[in-house]
SEMARNU-663760 format. One line per 8 residues: number of its first residue (from 1); their letters; for each residue x, y, z of C-alpha. Coordinates in steps of 0.1 Angstrom, whole numbers. Layout:
<pts>
NUM> a> X,Y,Z ~ ...
</pts>
This chain:
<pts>
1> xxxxxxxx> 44,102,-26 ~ 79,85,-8 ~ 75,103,27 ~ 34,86,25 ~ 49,54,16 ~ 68,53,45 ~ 46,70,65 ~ 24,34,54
9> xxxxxxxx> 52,13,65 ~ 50,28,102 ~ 11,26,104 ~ 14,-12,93 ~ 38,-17,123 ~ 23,0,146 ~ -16,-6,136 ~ -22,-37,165
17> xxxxxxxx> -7,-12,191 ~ 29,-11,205 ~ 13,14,232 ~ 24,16,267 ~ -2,24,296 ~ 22,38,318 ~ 27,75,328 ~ 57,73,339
25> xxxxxxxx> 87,77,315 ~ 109,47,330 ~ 82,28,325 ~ 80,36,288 ~ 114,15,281 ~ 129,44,264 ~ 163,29,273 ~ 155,-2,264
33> xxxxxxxx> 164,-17,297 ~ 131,-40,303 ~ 134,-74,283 ~ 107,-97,273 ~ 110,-125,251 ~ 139,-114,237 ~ 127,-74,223 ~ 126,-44,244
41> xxxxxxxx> 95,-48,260 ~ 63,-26,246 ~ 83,-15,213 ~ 70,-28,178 ~ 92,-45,160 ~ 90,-62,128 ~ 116,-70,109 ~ 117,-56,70
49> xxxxxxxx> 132,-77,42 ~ 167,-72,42 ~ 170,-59,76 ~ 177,-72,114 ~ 167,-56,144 ~ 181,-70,180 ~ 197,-62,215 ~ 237,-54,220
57> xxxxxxxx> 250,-54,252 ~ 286,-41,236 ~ 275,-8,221 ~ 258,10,246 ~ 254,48,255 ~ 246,36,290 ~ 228,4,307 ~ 228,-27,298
65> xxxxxxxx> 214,-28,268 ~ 210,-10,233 ~ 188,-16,200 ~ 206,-19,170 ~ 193,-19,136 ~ 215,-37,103 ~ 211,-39,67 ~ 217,-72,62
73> xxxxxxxx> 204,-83,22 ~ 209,-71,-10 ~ 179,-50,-13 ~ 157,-32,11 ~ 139,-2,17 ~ 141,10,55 ~ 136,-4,90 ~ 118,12,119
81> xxxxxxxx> 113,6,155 ~ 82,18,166 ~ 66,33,200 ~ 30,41,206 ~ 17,65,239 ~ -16,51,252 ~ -20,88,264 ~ -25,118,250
89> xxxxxxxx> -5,151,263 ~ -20,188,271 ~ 11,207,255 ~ 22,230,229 ~ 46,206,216 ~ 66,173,223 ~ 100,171,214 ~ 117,133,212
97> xxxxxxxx> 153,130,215 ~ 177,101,216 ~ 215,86,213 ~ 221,73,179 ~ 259,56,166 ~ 262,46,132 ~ 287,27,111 ~ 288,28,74
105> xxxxxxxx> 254,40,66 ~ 246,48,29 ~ 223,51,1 ~ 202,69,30 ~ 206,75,64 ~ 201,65,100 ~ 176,88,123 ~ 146,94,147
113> xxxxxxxx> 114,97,135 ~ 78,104,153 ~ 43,113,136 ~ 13,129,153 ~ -23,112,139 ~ -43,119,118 ~ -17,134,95 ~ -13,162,124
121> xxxxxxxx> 26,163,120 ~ 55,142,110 ~ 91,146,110 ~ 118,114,105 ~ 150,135,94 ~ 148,126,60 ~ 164,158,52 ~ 190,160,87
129> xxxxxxxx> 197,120,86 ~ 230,107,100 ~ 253,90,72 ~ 282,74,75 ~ 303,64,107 ~ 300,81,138 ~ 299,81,175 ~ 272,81,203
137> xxxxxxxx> 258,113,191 ~ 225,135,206 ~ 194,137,182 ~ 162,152,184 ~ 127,156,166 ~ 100,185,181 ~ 66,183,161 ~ 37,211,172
145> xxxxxxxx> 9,194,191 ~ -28,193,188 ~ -43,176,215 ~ -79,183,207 ~ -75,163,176 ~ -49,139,186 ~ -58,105,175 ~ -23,85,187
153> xxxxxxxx> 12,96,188 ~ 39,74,173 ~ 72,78,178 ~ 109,58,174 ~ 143,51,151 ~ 151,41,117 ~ 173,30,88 ~ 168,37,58
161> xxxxxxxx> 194,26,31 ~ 222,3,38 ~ 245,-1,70 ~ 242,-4,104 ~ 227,19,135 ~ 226,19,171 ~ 199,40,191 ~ 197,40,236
169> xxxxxxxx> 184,64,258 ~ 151,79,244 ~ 134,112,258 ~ 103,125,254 ~ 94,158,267 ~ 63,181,264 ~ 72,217,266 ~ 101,209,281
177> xxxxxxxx> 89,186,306 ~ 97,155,309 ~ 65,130,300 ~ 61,114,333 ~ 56,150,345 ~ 33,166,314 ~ -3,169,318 ~ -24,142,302
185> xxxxxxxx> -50,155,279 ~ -88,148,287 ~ -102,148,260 ~ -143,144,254 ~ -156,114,238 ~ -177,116,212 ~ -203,96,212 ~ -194,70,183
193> xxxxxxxx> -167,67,208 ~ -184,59,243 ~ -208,31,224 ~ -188,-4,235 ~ -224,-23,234 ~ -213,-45,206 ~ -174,-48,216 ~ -178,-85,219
201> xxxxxxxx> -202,-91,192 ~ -229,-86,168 ~ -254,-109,182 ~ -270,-108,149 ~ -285,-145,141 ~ -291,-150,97 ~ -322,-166,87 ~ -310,-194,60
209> xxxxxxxx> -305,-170,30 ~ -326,-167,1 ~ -331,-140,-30 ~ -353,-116,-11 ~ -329,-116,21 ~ -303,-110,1 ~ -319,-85,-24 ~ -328,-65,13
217> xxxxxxxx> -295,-66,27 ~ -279,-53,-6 ~ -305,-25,-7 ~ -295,-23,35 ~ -256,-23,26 ~ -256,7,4 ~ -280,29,22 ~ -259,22,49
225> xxxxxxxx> -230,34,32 ~ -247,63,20 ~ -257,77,58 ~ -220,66,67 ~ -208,96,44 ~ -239,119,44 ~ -255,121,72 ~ -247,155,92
233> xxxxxxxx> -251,133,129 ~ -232,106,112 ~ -205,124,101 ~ -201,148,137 ~ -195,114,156 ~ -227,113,171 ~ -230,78,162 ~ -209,46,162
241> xxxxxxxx> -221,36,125 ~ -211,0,133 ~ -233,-6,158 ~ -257,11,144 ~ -262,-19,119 ~ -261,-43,145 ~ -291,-19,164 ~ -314,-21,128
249> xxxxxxxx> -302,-59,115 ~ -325,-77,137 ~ -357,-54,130 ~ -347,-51,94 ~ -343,-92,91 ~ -377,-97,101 ~ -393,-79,77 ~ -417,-99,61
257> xxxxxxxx> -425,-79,24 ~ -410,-44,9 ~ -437,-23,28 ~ -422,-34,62 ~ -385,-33,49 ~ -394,6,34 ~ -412,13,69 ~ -380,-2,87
265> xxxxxxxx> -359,18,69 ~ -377,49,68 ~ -382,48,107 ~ -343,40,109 ~ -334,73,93 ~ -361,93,112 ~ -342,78,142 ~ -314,106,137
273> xxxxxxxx> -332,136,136 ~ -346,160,113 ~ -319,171,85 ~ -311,208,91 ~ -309,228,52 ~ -275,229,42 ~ -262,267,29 ~ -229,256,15
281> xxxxxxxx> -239,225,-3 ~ -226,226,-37 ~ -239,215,-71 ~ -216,188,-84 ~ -197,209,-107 ~ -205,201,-148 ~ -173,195,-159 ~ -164,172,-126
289> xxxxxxxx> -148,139,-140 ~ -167,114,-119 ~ -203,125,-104 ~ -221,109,-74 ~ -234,77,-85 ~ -270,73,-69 ~ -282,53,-99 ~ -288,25,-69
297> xxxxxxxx> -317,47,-55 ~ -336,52,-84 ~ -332,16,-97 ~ -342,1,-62 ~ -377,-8,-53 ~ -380,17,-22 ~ -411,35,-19 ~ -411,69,-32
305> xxxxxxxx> -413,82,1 ~ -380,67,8 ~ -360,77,-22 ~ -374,113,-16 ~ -360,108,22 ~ -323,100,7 ~ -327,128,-22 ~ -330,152,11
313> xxxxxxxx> -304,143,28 ~ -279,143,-2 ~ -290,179,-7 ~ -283,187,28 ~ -254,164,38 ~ -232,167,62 ~ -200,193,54 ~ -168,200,66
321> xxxxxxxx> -148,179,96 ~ -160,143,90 ~ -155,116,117 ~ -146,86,94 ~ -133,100,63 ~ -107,131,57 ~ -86,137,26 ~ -49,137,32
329> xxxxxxxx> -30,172,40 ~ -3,180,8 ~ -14,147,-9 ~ -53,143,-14 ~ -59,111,-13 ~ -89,98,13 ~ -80,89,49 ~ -107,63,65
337> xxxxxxxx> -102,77,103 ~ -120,56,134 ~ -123,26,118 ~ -119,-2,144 ~ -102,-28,131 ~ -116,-56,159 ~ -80,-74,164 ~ -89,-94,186
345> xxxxxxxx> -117,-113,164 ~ -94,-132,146 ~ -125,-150,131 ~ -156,-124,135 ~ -192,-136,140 ~ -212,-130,108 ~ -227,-97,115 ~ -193,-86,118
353> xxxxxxxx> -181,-99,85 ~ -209,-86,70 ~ -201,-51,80 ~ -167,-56,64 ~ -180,-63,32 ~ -204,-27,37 ~ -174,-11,50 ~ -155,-20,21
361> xxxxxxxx> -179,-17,-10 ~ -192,18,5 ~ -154,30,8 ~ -145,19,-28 ~ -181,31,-40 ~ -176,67,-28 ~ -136,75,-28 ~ -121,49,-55
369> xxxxxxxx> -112,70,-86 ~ -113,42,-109 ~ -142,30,-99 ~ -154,34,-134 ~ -132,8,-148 ~ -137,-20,-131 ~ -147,-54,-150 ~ -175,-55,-128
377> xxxxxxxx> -201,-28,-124 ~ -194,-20,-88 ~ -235,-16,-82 ~ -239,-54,-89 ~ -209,-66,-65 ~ -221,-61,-28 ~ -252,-84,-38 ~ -229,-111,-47
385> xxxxxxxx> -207,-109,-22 ~ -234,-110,7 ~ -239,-151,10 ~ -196,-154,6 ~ -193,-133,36 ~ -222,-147,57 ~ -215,-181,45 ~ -174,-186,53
393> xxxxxxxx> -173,-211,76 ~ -139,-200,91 ~ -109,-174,92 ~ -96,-185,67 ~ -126,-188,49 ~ -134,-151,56 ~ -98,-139,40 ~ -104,-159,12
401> xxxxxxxx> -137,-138,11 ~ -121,-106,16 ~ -90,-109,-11 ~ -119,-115,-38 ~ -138,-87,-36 ~ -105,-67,-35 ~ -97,-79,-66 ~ -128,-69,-81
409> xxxxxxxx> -117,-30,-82 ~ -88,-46,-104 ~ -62,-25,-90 ~ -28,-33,-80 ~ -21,-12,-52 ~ -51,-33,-33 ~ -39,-60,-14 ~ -48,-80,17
417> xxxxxxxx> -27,-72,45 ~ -31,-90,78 ~ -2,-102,109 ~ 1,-139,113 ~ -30,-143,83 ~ -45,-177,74 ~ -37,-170,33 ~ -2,-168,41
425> xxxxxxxx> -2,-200,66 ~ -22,-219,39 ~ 6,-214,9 ~ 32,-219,30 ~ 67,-205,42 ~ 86,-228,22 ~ 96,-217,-22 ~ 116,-228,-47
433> xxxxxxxx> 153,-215,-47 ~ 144,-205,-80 ~ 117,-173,-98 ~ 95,-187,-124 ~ 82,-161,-148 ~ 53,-166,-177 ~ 75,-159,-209 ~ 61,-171,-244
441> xxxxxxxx> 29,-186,-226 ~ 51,-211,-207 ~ 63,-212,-171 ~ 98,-205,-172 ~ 130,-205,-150 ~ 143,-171,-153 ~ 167,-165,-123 ~ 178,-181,-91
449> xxxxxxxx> 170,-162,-56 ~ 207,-179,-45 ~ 227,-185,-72 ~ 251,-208,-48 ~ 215,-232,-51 ~ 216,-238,-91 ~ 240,-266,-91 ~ 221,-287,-59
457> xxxxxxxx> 187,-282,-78 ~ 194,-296,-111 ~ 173,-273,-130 ~ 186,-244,-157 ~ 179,-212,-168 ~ 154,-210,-198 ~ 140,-247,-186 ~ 99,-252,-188
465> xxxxxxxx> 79,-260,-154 ~ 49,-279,-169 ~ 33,-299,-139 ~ 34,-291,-101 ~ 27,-329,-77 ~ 8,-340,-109 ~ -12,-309,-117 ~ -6,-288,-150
473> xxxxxxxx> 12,-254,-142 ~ -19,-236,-168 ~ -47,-254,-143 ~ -29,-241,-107 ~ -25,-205,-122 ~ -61,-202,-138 ~ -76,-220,-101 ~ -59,-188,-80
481> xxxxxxxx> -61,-159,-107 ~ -92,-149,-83 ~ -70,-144,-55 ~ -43,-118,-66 ~ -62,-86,-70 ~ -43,-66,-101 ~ -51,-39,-127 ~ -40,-63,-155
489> xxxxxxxx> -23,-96,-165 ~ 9,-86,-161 ~ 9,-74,-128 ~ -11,-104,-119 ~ 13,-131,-133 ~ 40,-115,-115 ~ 23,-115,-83 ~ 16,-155,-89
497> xxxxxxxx> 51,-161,-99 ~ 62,-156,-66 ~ 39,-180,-49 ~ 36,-206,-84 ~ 63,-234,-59 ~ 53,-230,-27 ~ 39,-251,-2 ~ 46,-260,35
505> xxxxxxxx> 60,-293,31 ~ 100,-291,22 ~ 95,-307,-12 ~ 71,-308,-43 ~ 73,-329,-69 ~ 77,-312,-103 ~ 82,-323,-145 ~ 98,-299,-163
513> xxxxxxxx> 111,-293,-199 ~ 154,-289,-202 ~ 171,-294,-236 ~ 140,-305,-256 ~ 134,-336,-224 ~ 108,-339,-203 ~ 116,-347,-169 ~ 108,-359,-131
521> xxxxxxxx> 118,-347,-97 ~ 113,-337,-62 ~ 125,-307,-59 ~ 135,-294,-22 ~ 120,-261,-10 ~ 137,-232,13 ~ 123,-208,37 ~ 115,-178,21
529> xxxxxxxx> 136,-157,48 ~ 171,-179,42 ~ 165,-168,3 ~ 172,-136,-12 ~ 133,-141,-21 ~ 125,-103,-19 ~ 150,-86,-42 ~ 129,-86,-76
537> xxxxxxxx> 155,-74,-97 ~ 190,-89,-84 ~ 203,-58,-76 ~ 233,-53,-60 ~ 235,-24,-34 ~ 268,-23,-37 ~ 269,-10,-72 ~ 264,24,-84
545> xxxxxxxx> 235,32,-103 ~ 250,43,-133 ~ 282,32,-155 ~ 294,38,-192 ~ 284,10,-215 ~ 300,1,-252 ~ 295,30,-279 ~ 298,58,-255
553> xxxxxxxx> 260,53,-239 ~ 248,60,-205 ~ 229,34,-182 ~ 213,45,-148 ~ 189,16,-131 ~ 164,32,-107 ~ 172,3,-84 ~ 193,20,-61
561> xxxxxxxx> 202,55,-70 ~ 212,87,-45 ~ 207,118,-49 ~ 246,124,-47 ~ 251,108,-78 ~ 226,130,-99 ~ 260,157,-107 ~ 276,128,-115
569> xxxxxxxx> 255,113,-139 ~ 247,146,-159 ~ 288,156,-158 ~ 299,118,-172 ~ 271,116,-191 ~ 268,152,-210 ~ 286,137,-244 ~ 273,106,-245
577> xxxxxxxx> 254,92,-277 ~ 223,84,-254 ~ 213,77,-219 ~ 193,46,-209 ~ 175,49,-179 ~ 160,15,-164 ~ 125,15,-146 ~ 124,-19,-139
585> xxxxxxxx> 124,-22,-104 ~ 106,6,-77 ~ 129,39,-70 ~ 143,39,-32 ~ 116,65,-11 ~ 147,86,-2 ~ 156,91,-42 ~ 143,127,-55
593> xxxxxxxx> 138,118,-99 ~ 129,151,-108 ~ 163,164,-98 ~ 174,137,-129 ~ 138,140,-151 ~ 152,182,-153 ~ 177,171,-173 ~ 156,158,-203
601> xxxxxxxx> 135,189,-209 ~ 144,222,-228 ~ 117,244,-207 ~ 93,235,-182 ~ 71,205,-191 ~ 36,195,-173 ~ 33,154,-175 ~ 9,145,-156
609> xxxxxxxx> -30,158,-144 ~ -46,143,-112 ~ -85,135,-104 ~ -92,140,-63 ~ -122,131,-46 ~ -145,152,-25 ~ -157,146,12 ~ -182,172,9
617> xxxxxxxx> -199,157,-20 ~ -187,120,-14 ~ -185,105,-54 ~ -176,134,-71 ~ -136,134,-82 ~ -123,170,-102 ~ -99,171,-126 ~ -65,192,-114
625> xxxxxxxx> -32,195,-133 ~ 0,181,-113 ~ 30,193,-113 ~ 57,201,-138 ~ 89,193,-146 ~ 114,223,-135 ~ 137,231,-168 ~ 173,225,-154
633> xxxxxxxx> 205,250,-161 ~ 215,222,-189 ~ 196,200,-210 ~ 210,165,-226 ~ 208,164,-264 ~ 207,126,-268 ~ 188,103,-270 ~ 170,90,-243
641> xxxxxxxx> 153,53,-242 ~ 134,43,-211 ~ 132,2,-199 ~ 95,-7,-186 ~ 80,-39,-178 ~ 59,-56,-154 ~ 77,-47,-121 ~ 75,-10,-129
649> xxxxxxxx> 43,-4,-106 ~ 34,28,-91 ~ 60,58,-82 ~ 82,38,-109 ~ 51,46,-131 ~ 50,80,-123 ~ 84,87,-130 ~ 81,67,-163
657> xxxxxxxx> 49,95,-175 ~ 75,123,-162 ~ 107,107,-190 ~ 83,106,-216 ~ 78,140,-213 ~ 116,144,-225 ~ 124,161,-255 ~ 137,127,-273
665> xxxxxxxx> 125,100,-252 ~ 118,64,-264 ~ 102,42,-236 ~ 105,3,-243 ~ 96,-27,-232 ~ 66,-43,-217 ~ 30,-38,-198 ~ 38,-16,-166
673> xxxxxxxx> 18,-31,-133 ~ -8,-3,-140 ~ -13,13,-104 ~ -5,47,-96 ~ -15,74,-69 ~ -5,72,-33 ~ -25,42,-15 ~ -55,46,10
681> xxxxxxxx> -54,22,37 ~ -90,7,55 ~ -93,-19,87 ~ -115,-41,84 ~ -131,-65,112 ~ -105,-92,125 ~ -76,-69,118 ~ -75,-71,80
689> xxxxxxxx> -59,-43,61 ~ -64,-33,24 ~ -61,-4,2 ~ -65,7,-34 ~ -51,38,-54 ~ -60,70,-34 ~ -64,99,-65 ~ -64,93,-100
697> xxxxxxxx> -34,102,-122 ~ -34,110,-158 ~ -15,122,-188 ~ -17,161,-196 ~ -41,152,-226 ~ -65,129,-201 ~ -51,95,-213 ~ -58,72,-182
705> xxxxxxxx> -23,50,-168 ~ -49,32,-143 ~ -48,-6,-158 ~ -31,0,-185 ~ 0,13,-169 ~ 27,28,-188 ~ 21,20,-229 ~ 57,13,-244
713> xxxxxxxx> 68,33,-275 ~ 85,-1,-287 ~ 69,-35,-269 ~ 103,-56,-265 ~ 98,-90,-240 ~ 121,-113,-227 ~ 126,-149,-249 ~ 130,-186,-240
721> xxxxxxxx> 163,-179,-259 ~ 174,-152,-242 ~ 168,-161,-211 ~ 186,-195,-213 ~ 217,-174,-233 ~ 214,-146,-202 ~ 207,-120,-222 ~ 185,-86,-211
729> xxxxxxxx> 169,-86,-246 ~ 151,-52,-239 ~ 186,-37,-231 ~ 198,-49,-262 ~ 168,-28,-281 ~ 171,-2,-262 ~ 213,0,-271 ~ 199,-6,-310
737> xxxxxxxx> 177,25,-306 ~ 202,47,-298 ~ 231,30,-321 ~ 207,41,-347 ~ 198,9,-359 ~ 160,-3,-371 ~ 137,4,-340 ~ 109,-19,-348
745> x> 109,-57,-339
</pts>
């Protein structure tokens, strides 16, 4: 689940293209030698939180010029640079190798990384990563090729972890050959990929909307959908299924009653040829957890002809090899290949946006695994979403659009992703120096981002935020609830908390609650960049992980351990009364748990079972049990009392099911943010990005974490009291729990 993560990272960076068109390797910038604006000219770079990334003329291998990447916050994950080849190469395999000097690099490492699409090969020295300080030193990565199903070739250098990195003087060689003298691979288009008719737009003209149009284009949407992942031609790549609605919309539109719309159709699907029998089509198996839901055919008003045309080509559909959708090699969750993301239609014309609403709903209808639990019933959705998407009058209009019928599969991983995106212009740069979190149904300041800003503000831990220029705090949070897709409230208050003061002007005028007073001012705002905005849980990468508190008990934070100081834990900690292990904040991606989870089990323990989807039978998702935890040479005989809350979302979730499974483990605190299972990214028209959960994940017994999250043993919250006092109440409990003392609150 880390090595996707990150694999994510670089796909977000390098999604609107940091290709080069050139041939020839000088021409490539591998030594960073050609400038523009500032950056070495055709490399992606976007600076991560917590991390710079610029040009030094000092350190240098040779040249002028090399890049040099530096931890420079408190908290932060990793930072790439990032190279795309315009071309693919005729070769066995390609082999990148470059000059890297390090200083002081820790909690992970510094090294070259490159990945072959889609999910072909990947390598970024996770395991091989250079640490520490060293000199100008010779690195290299070689990944097998496949050039028949080469999609894009991404290559550059990282940091992961803390510290500071130099890289210069990039090669890329294939076979052995340097790249400006390899053999470009010609590879045949398919069709889907030689049809450029509607490249600059749909063309498609809306009649003024009404209950029939919209009842048709519902009914239009999910057959769509349906062909997208069915039909054999469909699924070779014989077709560009985008165009494909803009070739039908116009016919379709004009249909004046349901026997021309049925005809329409009919004659639509008859376009693509008669559906060959299928010999390895399988019967959904009886015991599959989620079955193909094609409730929408029989409750529709087709003709029977119709329905009995889709019935066929579900009992024949297409198998194997599919050109838009794949499941992911080693992790199984779906991959939405050739989807065109339109960049360059920053505000698409409405055929377009339509198609991004089909796009979507048929994605989440036929791979989501949690389909089944959202508020909504999903069948009712793309009907009310038709007019919103037709109907925004502008980009930012259309995101608006897009971010609510993300939140309607209520999950937390799904979020809307776009560069330089009209939601983020429209709330602003500028925040409070100051977090405000929702404790005891009131709006509370809980921490500063810069402490050094506590004294200019005027404002103190523990005091109320009631109105925001003039408006209550309970109206402004209950007008954008719509906009922050999550699995539950507490995932979604979180989200909001971190947008509740912000604006684009440099002040907002606020009344607040201190000392039992209510109270006036304008409070000034800061850039989120000059603020330590990022870093949820104040953590200091500086510390270690673990220490020894009072009464001989053990305390590890998942904030920001290594995998060095596992030994060290288990050796300290052997005799202690209990271990507290805190989940509250997301484990680092180069941080293996179950080398620490070992520890807490007498033999080897299952915790978790996983539901995957199917592309050969798009709906249907299997049970499957997941892995176990390995019993380790030595197990601890304390007690062992896990800290949850609302920032414990995802791989922190997953590690929280694998504690439980401890012999004496006691997990307290609050609602986790209820999203597991590694994320599926899909484009959408005008460069949008979203995602939701990719596979379902489960307790052994079936229990479902999706939503819920992770149930505490003991639910312990932060106070009004505490906070002001600066206590970490559910640390408290958890030292009670093991002291001995009464466990219930």
């Amino acid at each position: 689940m880390k090595k996707y993560i990150f694999t994510v990272l670089i796909s977000v960076l390098t999604i609107s293209g940091s290709c080069q068109t050139q041939g020839n390797s000088s021409k490539f910038n591998l030594d960073f030698e050609i400038i523009q604006k500032g950056q070495p000219q055709g490399w992606g770079i976007t600076a991560q939180p917590g991390y710079s990334v610029s040009l030094d003329s000092v350190n240098v291998k040779s040249g002028k010029y090399s890049v040099i990447i530096e931890f420079t916050g408190e908290s932060g994950n990793a930072q790439p640079i990032s190279l795309g080849l315009s071309d693919n190469y005729d070769g066995q395999q390609i082999t990148l190798s470059g000059y890297i000097k390090t200083e002081n690099v820790r909690d992970g490492y510094a090294g070259l990384w490159m990945r072959i699409d889609p999910q072909i090969a990947f390598d970024n020295m996770q395991r091989r990563g250079v640490t520490g300080t060293t000199d100008w030193t010779k690195y290299e990565i070689t990944l097998p090729m496949n050039p028949a199903k080469t999609e894009r070739i991404v290559l550059g250098g990282m940091l992961v972890g803390k510290g500071k990195m130099w890289l210069d003087n990039f090669t890329i060689t294939i076979d052995g050959k340097n790249i400006a003298e390899a053999k470009i691979f010609e590879k045949e288009l398919l069709p889907a990929e030689k049809d450029k008719e509607f490249d600059n737009g749909s063309n498609i003209a809306f009649p003024e909307l009404n209950g029939q149009i919209i009842n048709n284009l519902d009914l239009l949407g999910k057959l769509w959908g349906f062909l997208k992942y069915h039909h054999p031609e469909v699924g070779k790549g014989n077709y560009n299924w985008d165009y494909e609605l803009f070739r039908i919309l116009p016919v379709y539109l004009n249909a004046r009653n349901n026997t021309e719309r049925d005809k329409t159709l009919l004659d639509w699907i008859n376009k693509y040829g008669k559906i060959p029998t299928c010999a390895t089509c399988k019967e959904t198996p009886s015991d599959a957890y989620l079955k193909p839901d094609l409730l929408w055919v029989e409750k529709s008003d087709m003709n029977d002809e119709l329905k009995k045309k889709i019935r066929e080509i579900y009992s024949n559909r297409h198998q194997g090899a599919h050109y838009y959708i794949q499941m992911v090699s080693g992790l199984g969750n779906p991959l939405f290949s050739n989807e065109n993301p339109y960049p360059n239609m920053l505000y698409p014309d409405a055929g377009f946006r339509l198609l991004a609403l089909f796009k979507y709903w048929s994605a989440t209808h036929y791979f989501f695994p949690y389909k089944y639990q959202t508020d909504k019933n999903w069948d009712d959705v793309l009907k009310e979403y038709i007019p919103i998407f037709i109907l925004a009058k502008d980009e930012l209009e259309y995101e608006w659009a897009a971010v609510q019928i993300i939140g309607e599969i209520n999950d937390t991983h799904a979020t809307l992703g776009k560069a330089n995106g009209k939601i983020r212009n429209f709330r602003g740069e500028n925040v409070a120096p100051f977090r405000a979190k929702y404790i005891e149904q009131k709006w509370v300041v809980a921490d500063y981002f810069n402490p050094e800003l506590k004294e200019s503000t005027g404002l103190e831990i523990g005091d109320i935020i009631t109105h925001i220029n003039g408006r209550t705090v309970e109206f402004i949070v209950d007008s954008v609830k719509k906009y922050y897709p999550a699995s539950n409230e507490a995932a979604r208050l979180r989200n909001i908390s971190m947008d509740l003061i912000r604006s684009n002007s440099n002040t907002v005028n606020i009344q607040f609650i201190s000392s039992g007073q209510t109270r006036q001012k304008e409070l000034s705002l800061y850039a989120r960049n000059n603020l330590n905005y990022y870093n949820l849980n104040r953590v200091n990468q500086n510390e270690k992980c673990y220490k020894l508190l009072d009464g001989n008990i053990g305390y590890v934070t998942m904030a920001n351990p290594k995998n060095e100081d596992i030994p060290i834990i288990k050796e300290s900690f052997k005799n202690t009364k209990g271990i507290i292990i805190d989940i509250r904040a997301y484990p680092p991606s180069a941080f293996n748990p179950f080398i620490l989870v070992s520890y807490f089990v007498s033999n080897s323990t299952p915790f978790v079972k996983h539901t995957f989807g199917n592309v050969d039978n798009p709906g249907e998702f299997t049970m499957r049990a997941g892995r176990e935890i390995p019993k380790s040479d030595e197990t601890y005989q304390g007690k062992l009392v896990v800290l949850v809350n609302e920032n414990t979302q995802s791989a922190a979730e997953y590690l929280s099911m694998a504690f439980r499974a401890g012999n004496n483990t006691t997990i307290i605190g609050s609602q986790t943010a209820g999203a597991d299972g590694s994320v599926s990214y899909i484009m959408l028209p005008g460069g949008l990005q979203t995602g939701f959960s990719g596979y379902g994940v489960y307790y052994p017994d079936g229990t479902q974490t999706q939503r819920i999250g992770i149930v505490p043993d003991i639910e312990v919250k932060p106070t009004i009291k505490g906070i002001k006092q600066g206590r970490d109440e559910v640390l408290e409990k958890a030292i009670e729990i093991i002291e001995g003392q009464n466990a219930s609150r």
